[in-house]
C-alpha positions as CSV (number, residue, x, y, z in Angstrom):
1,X,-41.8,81.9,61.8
2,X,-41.8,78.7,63.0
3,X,-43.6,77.2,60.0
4,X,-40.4,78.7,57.7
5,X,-38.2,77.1,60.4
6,X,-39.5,74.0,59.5
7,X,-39.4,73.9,55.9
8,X,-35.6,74.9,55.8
9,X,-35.0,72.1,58.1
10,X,-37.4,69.3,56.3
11,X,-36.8,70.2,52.4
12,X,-33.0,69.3,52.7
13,X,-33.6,66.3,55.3
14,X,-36.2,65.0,52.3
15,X,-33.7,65.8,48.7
16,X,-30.9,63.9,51.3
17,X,-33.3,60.8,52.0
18,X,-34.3,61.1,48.3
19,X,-30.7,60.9,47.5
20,X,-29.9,57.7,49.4
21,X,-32.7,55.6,48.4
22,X,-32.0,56.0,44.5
23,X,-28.5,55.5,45.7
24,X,-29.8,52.2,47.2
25,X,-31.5,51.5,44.1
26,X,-29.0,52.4,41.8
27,X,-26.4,50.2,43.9
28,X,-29.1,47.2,43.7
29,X,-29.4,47.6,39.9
30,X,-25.7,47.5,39.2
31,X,-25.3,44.5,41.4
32,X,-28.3,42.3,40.4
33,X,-27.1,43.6,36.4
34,X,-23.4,42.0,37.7
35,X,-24.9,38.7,39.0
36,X,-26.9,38.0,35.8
37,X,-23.4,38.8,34.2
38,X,-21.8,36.4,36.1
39,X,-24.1,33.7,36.2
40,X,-23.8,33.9,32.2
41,X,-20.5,33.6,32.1
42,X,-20.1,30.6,34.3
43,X,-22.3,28.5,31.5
44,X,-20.2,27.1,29.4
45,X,-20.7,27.6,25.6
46,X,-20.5,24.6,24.1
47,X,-22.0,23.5,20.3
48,X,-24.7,21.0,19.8
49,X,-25.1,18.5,17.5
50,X,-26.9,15.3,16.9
51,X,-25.8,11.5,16.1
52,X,-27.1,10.9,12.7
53,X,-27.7,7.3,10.9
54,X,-24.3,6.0,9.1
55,X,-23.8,5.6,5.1
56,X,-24.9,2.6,3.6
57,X,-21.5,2.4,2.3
58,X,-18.0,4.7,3.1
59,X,-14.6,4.8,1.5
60,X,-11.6,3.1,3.0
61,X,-8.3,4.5,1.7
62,X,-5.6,2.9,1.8
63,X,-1.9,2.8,0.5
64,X,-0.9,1.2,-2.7
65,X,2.4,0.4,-5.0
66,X,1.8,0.0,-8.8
67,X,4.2,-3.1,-9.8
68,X,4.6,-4.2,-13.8
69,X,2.4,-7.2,-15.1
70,X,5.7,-8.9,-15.4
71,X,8.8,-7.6,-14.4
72,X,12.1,-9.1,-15.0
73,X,16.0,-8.4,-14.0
74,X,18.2,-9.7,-16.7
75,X,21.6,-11.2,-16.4
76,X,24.4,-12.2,-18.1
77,X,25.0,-16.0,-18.8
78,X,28.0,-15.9,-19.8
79,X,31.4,-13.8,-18.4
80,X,33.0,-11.5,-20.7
81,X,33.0,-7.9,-21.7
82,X,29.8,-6.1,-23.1
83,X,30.5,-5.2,-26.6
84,X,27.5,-2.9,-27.4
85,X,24.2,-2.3,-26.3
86,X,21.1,-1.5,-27.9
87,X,18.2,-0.5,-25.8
88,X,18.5,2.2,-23.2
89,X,16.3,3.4,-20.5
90,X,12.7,3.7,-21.4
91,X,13.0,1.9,-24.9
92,X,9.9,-0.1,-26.2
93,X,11.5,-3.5,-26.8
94,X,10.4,-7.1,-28.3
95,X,10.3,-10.5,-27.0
96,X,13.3,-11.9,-28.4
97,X,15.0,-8.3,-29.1
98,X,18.7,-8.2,-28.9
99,X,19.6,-5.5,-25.7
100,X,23.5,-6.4,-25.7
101,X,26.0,-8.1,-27.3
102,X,29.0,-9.6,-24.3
103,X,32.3,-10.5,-26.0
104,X,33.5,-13.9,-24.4
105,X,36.7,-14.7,-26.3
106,X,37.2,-17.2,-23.1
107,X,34.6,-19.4,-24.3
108,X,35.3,-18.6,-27.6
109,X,38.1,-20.9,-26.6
110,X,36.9,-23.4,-25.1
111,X,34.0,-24.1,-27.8
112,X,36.9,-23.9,-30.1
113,X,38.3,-27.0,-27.9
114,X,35.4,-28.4,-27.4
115,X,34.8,-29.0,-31.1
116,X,38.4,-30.4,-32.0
117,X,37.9,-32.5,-29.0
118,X,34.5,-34.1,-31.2
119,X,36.7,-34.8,-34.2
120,X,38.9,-36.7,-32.0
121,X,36.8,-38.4,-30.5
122,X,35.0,-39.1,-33.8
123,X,38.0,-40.2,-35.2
124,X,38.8,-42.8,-32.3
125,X,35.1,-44.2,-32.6
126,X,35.7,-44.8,-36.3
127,X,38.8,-46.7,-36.0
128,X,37.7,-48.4,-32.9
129,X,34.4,-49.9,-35.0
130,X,36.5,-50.8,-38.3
131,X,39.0,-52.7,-35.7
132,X,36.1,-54.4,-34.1
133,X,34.2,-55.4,-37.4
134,X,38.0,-57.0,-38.3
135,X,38.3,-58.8,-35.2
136,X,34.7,-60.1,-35.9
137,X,35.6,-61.7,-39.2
138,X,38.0,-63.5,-38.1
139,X,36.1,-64.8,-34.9
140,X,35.6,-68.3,-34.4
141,X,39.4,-69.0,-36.4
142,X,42.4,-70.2,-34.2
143,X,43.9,-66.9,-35.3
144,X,42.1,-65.2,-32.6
145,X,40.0,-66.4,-29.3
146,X,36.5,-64.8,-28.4
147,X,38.1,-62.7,-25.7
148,X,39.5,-60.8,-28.3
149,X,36.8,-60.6,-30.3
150,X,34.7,-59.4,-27.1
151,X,37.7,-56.8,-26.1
152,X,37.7,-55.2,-29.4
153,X,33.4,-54.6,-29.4
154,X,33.7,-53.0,-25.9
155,X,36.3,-50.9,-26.9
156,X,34.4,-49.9,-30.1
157,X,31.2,-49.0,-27.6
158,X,33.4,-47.0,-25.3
159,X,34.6,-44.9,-28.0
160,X,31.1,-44.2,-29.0
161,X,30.3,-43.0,-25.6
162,X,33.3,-40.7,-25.7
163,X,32.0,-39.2,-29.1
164,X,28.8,-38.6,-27.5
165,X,30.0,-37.0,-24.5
166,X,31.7,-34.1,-26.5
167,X,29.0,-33.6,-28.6
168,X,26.9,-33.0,-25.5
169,X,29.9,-30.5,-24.4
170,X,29.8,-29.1,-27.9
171,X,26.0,-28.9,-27.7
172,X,26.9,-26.9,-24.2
173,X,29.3,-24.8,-25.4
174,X,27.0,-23.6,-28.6
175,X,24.4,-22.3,-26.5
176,X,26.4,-20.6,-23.7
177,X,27.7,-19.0,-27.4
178,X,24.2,-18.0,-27.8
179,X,23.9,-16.2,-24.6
180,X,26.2,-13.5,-26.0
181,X,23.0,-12.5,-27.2
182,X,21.5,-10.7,-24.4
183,X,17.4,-10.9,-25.1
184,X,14.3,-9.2,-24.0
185,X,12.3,-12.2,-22.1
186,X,8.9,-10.2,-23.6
187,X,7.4,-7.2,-25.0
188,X,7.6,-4.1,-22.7
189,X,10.0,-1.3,-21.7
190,X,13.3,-1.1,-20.6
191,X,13.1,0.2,-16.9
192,X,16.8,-0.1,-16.2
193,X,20.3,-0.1,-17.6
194,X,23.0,-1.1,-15.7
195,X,25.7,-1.5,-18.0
196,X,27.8,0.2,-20.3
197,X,30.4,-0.7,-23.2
198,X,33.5,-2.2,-21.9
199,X,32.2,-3.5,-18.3
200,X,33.0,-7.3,-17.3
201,X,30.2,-9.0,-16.4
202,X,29.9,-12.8,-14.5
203,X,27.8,-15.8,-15.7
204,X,24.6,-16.0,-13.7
205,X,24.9,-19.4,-13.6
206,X,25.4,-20.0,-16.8
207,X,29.0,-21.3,-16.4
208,X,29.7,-23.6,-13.7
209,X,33.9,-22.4,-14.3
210,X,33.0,-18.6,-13.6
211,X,33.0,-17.9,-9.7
212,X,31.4,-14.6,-8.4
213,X,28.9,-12.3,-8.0
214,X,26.7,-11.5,-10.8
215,X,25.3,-7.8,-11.8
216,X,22.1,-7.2,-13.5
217,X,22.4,-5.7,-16.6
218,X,19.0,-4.8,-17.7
219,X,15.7,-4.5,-16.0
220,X,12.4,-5.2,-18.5
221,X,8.8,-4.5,-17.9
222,X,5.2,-5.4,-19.2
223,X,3.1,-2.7,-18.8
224,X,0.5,-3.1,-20.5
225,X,-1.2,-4.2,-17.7
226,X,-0.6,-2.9,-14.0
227,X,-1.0,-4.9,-10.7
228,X,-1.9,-2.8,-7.6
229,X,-0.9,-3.8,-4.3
230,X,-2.5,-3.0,-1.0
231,X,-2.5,-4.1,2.0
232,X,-5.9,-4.6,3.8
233,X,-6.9,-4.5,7.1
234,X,-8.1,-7.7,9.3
235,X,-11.1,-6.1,9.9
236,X,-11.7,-5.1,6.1
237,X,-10.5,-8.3,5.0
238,X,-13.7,-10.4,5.0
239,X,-15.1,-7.4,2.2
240,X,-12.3,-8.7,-0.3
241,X,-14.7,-11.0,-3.1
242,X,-13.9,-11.1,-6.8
243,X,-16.3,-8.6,-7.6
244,X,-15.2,-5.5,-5.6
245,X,-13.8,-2.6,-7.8
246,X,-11.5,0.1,-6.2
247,X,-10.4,3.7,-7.7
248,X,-6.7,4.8,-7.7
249,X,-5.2,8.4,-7.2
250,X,-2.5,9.1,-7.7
251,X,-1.2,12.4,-5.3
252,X,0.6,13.9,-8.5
253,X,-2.4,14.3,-10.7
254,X,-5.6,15.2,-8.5
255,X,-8.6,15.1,-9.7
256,X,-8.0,12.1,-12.2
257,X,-9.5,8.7,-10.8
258,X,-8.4,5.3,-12.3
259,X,-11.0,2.0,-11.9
260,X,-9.3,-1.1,-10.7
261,X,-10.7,-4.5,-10.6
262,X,-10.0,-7.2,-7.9
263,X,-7.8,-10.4,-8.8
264,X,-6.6,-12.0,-5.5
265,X,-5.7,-11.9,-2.0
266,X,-3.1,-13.4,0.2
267,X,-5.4,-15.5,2.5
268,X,-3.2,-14.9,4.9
269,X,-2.2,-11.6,7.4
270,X,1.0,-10.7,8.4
271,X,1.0,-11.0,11.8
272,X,3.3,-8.0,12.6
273,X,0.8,-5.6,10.7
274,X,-2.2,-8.2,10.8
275,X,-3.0,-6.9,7.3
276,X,-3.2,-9.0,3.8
277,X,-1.8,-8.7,0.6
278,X,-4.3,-8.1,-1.7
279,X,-3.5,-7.6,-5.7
280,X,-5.7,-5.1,-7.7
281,X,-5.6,-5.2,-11.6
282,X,-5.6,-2.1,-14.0
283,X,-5.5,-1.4,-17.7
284,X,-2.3,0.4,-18.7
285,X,-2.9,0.1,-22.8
286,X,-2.0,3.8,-22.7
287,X,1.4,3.4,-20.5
288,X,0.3,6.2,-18.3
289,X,0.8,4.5,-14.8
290,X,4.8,3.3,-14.2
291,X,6.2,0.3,-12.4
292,X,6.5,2.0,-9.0
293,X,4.0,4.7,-8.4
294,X,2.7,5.2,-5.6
295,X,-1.3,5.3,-5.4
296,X,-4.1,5.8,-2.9
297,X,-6.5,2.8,-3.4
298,X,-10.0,4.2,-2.5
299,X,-12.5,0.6,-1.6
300,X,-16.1,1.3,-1.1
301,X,-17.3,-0.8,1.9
302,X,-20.8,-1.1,2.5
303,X,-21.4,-0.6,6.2
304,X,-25.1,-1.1,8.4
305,X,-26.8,2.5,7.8
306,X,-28.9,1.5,11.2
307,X,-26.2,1.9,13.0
308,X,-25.9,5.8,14.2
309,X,-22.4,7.9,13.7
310,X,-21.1,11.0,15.9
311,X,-18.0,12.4,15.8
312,X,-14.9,11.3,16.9
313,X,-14.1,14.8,18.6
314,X,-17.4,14.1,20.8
315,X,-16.2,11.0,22.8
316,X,-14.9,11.4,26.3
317,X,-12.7,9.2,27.4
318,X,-11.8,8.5,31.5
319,X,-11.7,6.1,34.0
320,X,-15.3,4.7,33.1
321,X,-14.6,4.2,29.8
322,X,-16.1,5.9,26.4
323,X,-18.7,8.2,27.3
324,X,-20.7,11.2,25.6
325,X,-22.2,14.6,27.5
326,X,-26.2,14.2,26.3
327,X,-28.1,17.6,27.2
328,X,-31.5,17.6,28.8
329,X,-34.1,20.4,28.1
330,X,-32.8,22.5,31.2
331,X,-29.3,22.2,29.4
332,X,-27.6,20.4,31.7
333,X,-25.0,18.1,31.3
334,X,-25.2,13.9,31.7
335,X,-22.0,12.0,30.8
336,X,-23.0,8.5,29.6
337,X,-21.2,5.5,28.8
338,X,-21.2,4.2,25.0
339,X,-20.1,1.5,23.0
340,X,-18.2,2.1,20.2
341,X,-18.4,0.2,16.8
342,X,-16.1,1.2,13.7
343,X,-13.6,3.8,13.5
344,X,-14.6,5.7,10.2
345,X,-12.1,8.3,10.0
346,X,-13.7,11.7,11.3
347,X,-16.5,9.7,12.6
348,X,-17.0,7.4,14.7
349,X,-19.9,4.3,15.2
350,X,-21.9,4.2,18.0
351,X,-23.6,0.8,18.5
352,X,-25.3,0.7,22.3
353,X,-26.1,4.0,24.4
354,X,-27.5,6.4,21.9
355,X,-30.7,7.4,20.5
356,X,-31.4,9.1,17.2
357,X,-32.8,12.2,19.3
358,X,-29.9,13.0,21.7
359,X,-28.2,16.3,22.2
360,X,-24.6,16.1,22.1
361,X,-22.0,18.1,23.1
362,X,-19.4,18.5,20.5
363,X,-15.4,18.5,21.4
364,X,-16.2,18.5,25.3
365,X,-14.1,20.4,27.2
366,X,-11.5,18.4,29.9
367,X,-13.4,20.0,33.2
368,X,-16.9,19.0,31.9
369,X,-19.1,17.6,34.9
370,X,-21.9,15.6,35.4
371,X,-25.2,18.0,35.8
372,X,-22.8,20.8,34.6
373,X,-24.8,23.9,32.8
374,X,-24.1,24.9,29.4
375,X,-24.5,27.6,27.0
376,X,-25.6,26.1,23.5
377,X,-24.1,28.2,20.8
378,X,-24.1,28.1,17.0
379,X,-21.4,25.4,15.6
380,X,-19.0,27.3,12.9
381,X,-20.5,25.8,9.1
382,X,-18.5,22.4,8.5
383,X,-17.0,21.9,11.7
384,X,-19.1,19.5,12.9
385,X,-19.0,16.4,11.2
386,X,-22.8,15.6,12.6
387,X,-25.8,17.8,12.0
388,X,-26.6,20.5,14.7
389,X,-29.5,19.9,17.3
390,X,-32.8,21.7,16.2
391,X,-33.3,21.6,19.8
392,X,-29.8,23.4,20.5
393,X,-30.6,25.9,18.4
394,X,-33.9,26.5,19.9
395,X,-32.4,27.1,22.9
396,X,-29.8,29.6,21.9
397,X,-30.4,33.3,23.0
């Protein structure tokens, strides 16, 4: 009896005990499964990648504006009313081609003058020498004394000077009559019209009389060959030599490159850009690049391939200065200070505080800290601009 007592009693006391201690272990599982879940998610994922040795050249974009071989605005030399014109917008023209005719009936009028003022004049020089020649005959008579004689031949010269000045204000007038004429200066296109039948129009000079403003009435362009200007850097300026090439896009036909060759440079920078006025030449025998356009001008510069590249996105800037988080083999985190070369666009040169075989951790976050621990993870394909670690990815769970 006693015996049965004490099974009833211990069988329950043990399933009770049995009940706690996987309870116990249960509880200890779930926790110790929590901590490693924690501890996991306070590492940081961060990507990988390594500095890499820099191009032995890169391309250097810049702006550019396509400008005629010769470009000219052309005015009117003479004031009057156009009469006609003959060469409208986009019209292949001549040297010497006529564009428009200007009706001047106000220096009609005074040429008109101007020549009846040369037969006078003519007319006065003629009688003034047959008077002189007379008086000389009869020099050295008592009808008439040497001052006479003397009078007589000055006279005679000073009508001859009066003869030639109107036919040097004939010789004026004839060509401002020749300016009606409006010419192309040389062969090219017609890039602008300005004018129409029946407009006045001032002298550009061309008549001292005429006061005003002046109005262009054509604009004329040689395209035949293009020059492309670009300004250049400071720090790209030294590259400039007669035999650098350069390639032109243009935005509105991609895919199509166009060779241009070097011709000059400023030799000077503008010291509110500190760039330089370089000119680029291009061969436009087909007329398929206009006065104008706007290109970009792609340079190849050759650059020193030993020094190492990273990108941009990796730098960390703070109170010390540039700096980079390298990662050591326990993958932790060791901000160092870096010197920076050339800006290359997405990338970035690296010249002191970098070796070939560093870990780097690409785009930082803000809150990253010095002996920090990170989670290496796989860098989406092209984001980075600089090859993934081997090492990083041999870490990676």
């Amino acid at each position: 009896m006693k015996r049965r007592t004490l099974l009833m009693v211990g069988v329950p006391v043990v399933l009770v005990a049995a009940l706690l201690v996987h309870g116990l272990l249960a509880r200890q599982q779930s926790l110790a499964a929590l901590t490693r879940v924690a501890d996991e998610h306070a590492l940081v994922p961060v990507e990988i990648i390594s500095p890499q040795k820099g191009p032995s050249t890169r391309p250097l974009m810049l702006p550019g504006t396509v400008r005629a071989w010769y470009e000219a605005p052309i005015y009117a030399q003479v004031a009057g009313y156009v009469q006609s014109w003959d060469a409208d917008y986009g019209a292949q023209v001549k040297a010497g081609q006529m564009l428009a005719t200007i009706d001047t009936p106000s220096l009609d009028a005074q040429y008109a003058a101007a020549k009846a003022n040369l037969s006078v004049a003519r007319a006065n020089y003629q009688l003034a020498v047959s008077t002189a020649a007379r008086w000389q005959a009869l020099a050295g008579t008592p009808a008439v004394s040497k001052q006479e004689v003397d009078v007589q031949a000055a006279g005679a010269a000073a009508r001859k000077a009066e003869m030639e000045v109107a036919e040097q204000n004939v010789a004026r007038y004839a060509a401002l009559e020749a300016f009606k004429r409006v010419v192309a200066p040389f062969d090219g296109v017609v890039t602008a019209r300005l004018t129409d039948v029946g407009s006045y129009v001032n002298a550009a000079g061309g008549d001292a009389s005429v006061h005003g403003s002046s109005t262009e009435l054509f604009a004329v362009a040689d395209v035949h060959q293009m020059r492309v200007f670009v300004s250049v850097p400071q720090d790209y300026a030294g590259l400039l030599s007669p035999g650098i090439t350069a390639t032109l896009h243009q935005p509105s036909q991609p895919g199509k490159s166009i060779q241009a060759k070097f011709l000059t440079t400023a030799r000077a920078f503008n010291p509110n850009t500190r760039t330089a006025v370089t000119e680029l030449t291009v061969d436009n025998s087909d007329h398929t690049l206009w006065p104008g356009t706007y290109v970009d001008v792609i340079f190849q510069v050759p650059t020193d391939p030993t020094v190492l590249t990273m990108p941009e996105a990796a730098l960390i800037f703070r109170a010390d200065g540039a700096q980079v988080a390298i990662v050591d083999a326990q993958n932790r985190v060791h901000l160092r200070n870096v010197t920076l070369g050339q800006n290359m666009g997405q990338t970035v040169q690296v010249t002191s505080g970098l070796s070939l075989g560093d870990k780097l951790v690409n785009n930082p976050p803000a809150g990253l800290l010095e002996g920090q621990s990170i989670q290496p993870v796989t860098p989406a394909t092209g984001y980075a601009m600089a090859a993934p670690s081997e090492a990083g990815q041999a870490n990676e769970p």
